[in-house]
C-alpha positions in Angstrom: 43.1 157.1 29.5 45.0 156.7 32.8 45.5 152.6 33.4 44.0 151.2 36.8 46.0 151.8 39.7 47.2 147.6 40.2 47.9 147.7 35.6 50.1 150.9 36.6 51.9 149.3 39.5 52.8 146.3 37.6 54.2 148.4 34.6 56.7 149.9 37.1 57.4 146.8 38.5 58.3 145.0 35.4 60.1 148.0 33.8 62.1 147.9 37.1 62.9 144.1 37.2 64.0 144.4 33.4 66.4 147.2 34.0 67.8 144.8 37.0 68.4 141.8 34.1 69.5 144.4 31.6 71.8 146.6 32.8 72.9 145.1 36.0 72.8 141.7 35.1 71.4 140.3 37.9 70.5 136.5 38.6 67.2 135.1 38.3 66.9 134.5 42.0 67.9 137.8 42.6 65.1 139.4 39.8 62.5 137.0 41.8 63.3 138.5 45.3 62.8 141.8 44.0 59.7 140.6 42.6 58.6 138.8 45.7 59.8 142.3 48.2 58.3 145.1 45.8 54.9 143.1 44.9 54.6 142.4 48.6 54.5 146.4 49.2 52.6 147.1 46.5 50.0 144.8 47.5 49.9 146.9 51.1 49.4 149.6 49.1 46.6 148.5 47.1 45.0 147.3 50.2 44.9 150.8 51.7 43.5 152.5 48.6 47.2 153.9 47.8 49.0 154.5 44.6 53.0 154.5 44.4 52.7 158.2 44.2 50.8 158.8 47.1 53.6 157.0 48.9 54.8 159.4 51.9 57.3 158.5 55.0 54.9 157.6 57.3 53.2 155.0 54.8 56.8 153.2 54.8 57.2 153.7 58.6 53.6 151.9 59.1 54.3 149.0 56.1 57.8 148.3 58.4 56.1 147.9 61.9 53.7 145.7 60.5 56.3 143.1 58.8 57.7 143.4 62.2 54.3 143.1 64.3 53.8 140.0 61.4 57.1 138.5 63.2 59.6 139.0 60.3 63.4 139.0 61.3 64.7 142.2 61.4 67.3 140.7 58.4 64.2 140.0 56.4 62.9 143.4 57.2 66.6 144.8 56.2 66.1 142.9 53.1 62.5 144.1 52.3 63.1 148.0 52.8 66.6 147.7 50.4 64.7 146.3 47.7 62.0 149.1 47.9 64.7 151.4 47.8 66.1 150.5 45.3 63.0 150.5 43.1 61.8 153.8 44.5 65.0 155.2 43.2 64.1 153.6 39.6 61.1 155.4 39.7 62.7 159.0 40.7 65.0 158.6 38.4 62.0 157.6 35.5 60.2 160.6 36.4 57.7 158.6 37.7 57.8 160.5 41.2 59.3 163.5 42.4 60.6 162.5 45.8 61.6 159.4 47.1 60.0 158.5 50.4 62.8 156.0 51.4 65.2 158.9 51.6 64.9 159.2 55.3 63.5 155.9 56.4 66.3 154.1 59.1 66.7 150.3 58.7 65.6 148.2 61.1 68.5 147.2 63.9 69.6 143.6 63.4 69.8 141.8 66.3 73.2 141.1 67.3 73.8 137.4 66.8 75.5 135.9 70.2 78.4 133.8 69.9 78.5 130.1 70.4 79.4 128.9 73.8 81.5 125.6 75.2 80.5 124.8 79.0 83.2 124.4 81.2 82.7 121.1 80.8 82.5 120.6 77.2 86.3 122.3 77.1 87.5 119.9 79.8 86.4 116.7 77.5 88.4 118.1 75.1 91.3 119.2 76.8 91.1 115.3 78.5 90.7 113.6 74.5 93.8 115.9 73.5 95.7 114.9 76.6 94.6 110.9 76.2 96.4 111.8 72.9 99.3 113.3 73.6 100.0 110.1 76.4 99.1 107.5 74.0 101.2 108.2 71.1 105.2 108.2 70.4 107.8 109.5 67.9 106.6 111.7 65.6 103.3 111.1 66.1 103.5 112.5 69.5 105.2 115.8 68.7 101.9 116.3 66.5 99.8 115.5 69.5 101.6 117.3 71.6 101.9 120.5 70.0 97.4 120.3 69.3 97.5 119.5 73.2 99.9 123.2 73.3 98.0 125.2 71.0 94.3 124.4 72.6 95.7 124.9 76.3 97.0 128.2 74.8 94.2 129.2 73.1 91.8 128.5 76.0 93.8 130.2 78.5 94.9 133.7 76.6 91.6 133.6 74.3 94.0 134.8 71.6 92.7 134.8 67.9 93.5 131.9 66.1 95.8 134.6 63.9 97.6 135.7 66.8 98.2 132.1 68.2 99.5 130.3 64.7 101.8 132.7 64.7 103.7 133.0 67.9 107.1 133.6 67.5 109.4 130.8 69.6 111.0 133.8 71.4 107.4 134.8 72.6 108.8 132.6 75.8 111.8 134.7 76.9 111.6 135.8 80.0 109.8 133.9 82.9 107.2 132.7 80.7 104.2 133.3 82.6 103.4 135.9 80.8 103.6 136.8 76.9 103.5 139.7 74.6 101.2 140.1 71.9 100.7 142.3 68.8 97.4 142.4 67.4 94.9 143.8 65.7 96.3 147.5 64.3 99.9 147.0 65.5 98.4 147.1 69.7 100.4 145.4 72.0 99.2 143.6 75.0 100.1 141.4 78.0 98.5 138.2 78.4 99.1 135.5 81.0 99.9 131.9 80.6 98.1 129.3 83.3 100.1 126.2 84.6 98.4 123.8 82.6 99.6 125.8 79.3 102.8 126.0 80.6 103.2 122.6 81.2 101.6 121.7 78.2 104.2 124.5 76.2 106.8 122.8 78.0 106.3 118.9 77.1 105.5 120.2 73.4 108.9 122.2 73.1 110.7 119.2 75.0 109.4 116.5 72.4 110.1 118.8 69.3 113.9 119.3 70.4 114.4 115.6 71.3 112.7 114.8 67.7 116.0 116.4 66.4 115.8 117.1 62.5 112.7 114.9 61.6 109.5 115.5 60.7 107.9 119.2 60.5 110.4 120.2 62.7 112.9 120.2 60.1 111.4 123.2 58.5 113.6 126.1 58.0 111.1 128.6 59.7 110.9 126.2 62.7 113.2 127.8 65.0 111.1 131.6 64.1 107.5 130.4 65.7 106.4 128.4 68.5 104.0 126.3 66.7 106.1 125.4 63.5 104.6 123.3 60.3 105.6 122.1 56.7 103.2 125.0 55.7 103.9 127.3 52.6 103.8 130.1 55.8 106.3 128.0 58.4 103.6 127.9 61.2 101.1 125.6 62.0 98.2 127.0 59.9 94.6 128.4 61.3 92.7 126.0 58.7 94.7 122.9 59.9 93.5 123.7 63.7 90.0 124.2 63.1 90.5 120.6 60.7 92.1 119.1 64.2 89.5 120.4 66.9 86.3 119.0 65.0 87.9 115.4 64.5 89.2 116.2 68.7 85.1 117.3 69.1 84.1 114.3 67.7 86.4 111.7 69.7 85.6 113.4 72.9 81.7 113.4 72.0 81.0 116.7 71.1 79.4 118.3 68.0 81.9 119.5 65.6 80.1 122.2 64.1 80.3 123.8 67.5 84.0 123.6 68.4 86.1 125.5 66.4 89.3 128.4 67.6 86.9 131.3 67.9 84.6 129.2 69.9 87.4 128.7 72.3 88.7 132.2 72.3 84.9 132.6 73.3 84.8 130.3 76.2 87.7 132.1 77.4 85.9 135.3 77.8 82.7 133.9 78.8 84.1 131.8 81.6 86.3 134.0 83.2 83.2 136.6 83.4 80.8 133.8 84.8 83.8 133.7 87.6 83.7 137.5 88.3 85.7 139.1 86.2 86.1 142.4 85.4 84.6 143.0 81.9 87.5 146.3 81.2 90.0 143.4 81.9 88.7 140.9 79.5 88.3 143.6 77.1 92.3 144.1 77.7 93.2 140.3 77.3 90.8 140.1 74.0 92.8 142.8 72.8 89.2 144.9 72.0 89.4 148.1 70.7 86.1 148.8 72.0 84.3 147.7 74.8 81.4 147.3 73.3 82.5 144.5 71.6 83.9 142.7 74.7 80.3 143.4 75.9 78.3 140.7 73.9 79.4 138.2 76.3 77.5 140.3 79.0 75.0 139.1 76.8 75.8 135.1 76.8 75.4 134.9 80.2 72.6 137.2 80.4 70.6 134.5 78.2 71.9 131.6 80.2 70.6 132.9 83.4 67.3 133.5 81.8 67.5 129.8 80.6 68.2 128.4 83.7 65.4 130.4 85.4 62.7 129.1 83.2 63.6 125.5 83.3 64.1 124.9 87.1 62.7 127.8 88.9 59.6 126.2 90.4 57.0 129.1 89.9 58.3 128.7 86.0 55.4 128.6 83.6 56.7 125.4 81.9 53.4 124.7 79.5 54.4 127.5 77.6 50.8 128.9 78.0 
């Protein structure tokens, strides 16, 4: 006698979520997801008067647009359909079905998340607390100040990964240096400018390390092969160290530190200079992008700031959100 339809389902389901402890060994939490994901479908199903094996392409199709129509994030979504592939391919491969009708089925897209942003003003409190720094210290103390004062007016006026900037070699400055020469990502070389303030900045730093003489990090052995040298296992000043620096900066110049860090600023970079007018091919040059397409999710940014400002001080904006 053929079980009912729900006595079958659950059968599959737990034969399925055994193999996952069995053979795969997978966590409890994980076992429960799968539980949660798959009983959520079959549940659709059951609702519509369907069986697993009546399952076609369209039934998934119709079961995805309504967790979206339901408001689930496309990750969630993402999450769901993996988990009913993976137990449709249990059942193919138990015989329980002939064909899988995830075969074909395309994920849902996940929305690109946007980058966080630092207003023009938010970097200018910090640039203001790293120079109140830099003036108010001496000795040795002051070459560390100094040199965070460098690296931040670098970093905001190149947009160079943290990588990149760590590891600037000191001869990075021959020349006039206005301008500098970088190797990045896959070995691609590229020209980036240097604004006064960061040559200033470069300057003082360089002038206090050679005055320090042999003291302090300065005396490392690596410290005349980069520009930003360190007591570090590597002989630079590390990436993990900066990021340590500009939260306890964020949080003297009243900022949150959770949303300053060196990518943040290479971020600002891009974003402000395209607020200004730039041209997004030459941003995409100074980023060092392979692709534009990745230089345009800034187009974004400010695409979702100008909506922002629109609906709270345009005066025809419906602001009771009915």
């Amino acid at each position: 006698m053929t079980p009912p339809r729900e006595e079958t389902a659950e059968a599959h389901l737990a034969a399925f979520l055994e193999m996952l402890e069995s053979e795969r060994g997978a966590a409890h939490n994980t076992i429960e997801a799968y539980r949660r994901d798959v009983g959520d479908f079959l549940a659709y199903l059951a609702r519509q008067d369907l069986d697993f094996h009546d399952v076609a392409r369209r039934h998934v199709s119709a079961y995805l647009e309504r967790l979206g129509s339901d408001g689930l994030s496309a990750a969630s979504r993402a999450r769901k359909l993996s988990a009913l592939r993976q137990f449709s391919k249990f059942l193919v491969a138990s015989d329980v079905i002939d064909e899988d009708p995830f075969e074909l089925i395309r994920g849902p897209k996940k929305a690109r998340a946007l980058p966080k942003i630092l207003s023009i003003a938010d970097v200018d409190r910090l640039l203001a607390e790293a120079m109140r720094r830099a003036d108010g210290v001496e000795g040795p103390e002051s070459v560390r100040a100094l040199r965070l004062l460098a690296l931040i007016e670098v970093l905001y006026a190149t947009g160079l990964r943290v990588s990149e900037l760590v590891t600037l070699p000191r001869d990075v400055l021959t020349g006039d240096g206005k301008v500098i020469t970088i190797k990045g990502k896959g070995g691609r070389e590229r020209l980036v400018p240097l604004t006064g303030p960061a040559i200033a900045a470069l300057s003082r730093f360089l002038a206090a390390a050679e005055a320090s003489g042999t003291g302090g990090e300065m005396s490392v052995g690596a410290s005349r092969r980069y520009l930003f040298p360190s007591r570090s296992a590597e002989g630079h000043f590390t990436r993990q160290r900066l990021g340590q620096d500009l939260k306890e900066l964020a949080e003297a110049a009243g900022l949150d530190p959770a949303r300053v860090s060196p990518h943040v600023l290479r971020h600002a970079f891009a974003s402000h200079l395209l607020d200004r007018g730039a041209d997004l091919r030459v941003v995409q040059q100074l980023l060092g992008h392979a692709d534009i397409s990745t230089t345009e999710i800034y187009t974004h940014v400010l695409q979702e700031r100008l909506k922002q400002l629109v609906f709270q001080h345009h005066p025809l904006a419906d602001k009771s959100g009915s």
